[in-house]
C-alpha positions as CSV (number, residue, x, y, z in Angstrom):
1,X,-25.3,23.5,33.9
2,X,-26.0,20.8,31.3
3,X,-27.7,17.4,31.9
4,X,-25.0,15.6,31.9
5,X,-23.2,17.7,34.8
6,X,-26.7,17.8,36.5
7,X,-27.5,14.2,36.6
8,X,-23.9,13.4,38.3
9,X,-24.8,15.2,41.3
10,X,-25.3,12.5,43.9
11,X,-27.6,11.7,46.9
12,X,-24.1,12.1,48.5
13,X,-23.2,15.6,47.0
14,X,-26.4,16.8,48.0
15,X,-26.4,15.6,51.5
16,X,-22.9,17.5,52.2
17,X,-24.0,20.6,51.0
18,X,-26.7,19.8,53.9
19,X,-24.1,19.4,56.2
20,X,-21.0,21.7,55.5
21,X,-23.3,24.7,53.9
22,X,-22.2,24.7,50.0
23,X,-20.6,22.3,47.6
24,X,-18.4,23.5,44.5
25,X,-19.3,21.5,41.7
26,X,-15.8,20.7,39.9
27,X,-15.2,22.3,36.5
28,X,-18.6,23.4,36.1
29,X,-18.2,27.3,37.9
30,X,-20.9,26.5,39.5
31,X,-21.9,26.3,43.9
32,X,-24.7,24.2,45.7
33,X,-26.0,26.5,49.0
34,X,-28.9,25.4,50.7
35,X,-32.2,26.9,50.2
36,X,-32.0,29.1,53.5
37,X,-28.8,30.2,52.5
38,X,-29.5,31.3,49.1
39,X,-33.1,33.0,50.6
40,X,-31.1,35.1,53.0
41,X,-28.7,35.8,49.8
42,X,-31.6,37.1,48.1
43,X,-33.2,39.6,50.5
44,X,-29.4,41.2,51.5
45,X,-30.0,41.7,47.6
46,X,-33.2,43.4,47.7
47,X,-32.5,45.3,50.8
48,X,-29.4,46.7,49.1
49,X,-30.9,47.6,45.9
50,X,-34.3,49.0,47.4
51,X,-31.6,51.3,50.0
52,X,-30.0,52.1,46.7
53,X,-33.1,53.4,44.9
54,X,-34.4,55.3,48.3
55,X,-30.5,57.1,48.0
56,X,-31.3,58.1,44.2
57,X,-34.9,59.1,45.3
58,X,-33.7,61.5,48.0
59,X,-31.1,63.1,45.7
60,X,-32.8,63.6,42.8
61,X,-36.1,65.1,45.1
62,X,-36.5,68.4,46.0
63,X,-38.7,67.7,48.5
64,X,-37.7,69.2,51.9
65,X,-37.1,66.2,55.0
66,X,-37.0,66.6,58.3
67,X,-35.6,64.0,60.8
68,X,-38.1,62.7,63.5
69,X,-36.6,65.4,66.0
70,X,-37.6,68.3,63.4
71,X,-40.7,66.5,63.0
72,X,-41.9,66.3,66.3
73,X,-40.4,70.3,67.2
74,X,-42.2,71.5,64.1
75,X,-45.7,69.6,65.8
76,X,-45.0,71.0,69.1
77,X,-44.7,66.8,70.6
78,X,-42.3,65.3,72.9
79,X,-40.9,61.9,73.0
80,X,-43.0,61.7,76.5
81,X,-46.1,62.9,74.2
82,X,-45.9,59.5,72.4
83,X,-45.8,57.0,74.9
84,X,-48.2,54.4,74.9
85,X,-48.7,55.5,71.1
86,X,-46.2,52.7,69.6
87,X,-48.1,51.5,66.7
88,X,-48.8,54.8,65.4
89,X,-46.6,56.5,62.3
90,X,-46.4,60.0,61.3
91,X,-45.8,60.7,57.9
């Protein structure tokens, strides 16, 4: 966005994005969102891309994994074994 485009957004464009979410600035391509909105944007973005290199990690491993049921029969626990144990991870 150039200066000139920049310095025409108003008081009043910026107060509707605050009210109605996001504001399409004309001819420019370009879309006001709130702060929150655009945060939230953000971390959907780094969830998906750190899922995506935990998918390329497993298949490229050749590490064996066990799900937590496998885990806890190959340790001889229970699910009753863990109450009261919530803030404790096995790895």
């Amino acid at each position: 966005m150039d200066a000139v485009t920049f310095d025409s957004i108003t008081r009043e464009t910026l107060q509707d994005v605050l009210r109605n979410g996001t504001k399409e600035i004309s001819g420019t391509g370009c879309l006001l969102i709130p702060k929150e909105l655009y945060t939230k944007i953000m971390d959907e973005l780094t969830d998906w891309n750190m899922a995506k290199e935990a998918d390329r990690r497993l298949k490229d491993s050749s590490a064996k994994y066990y799900t937590e049921q496998e885990a806890l029969e190959r340790m001889g626990l229970t699910e009753k074994d863990l109450e009261g144990w919530e803030n404790v991870e096995i790895e």
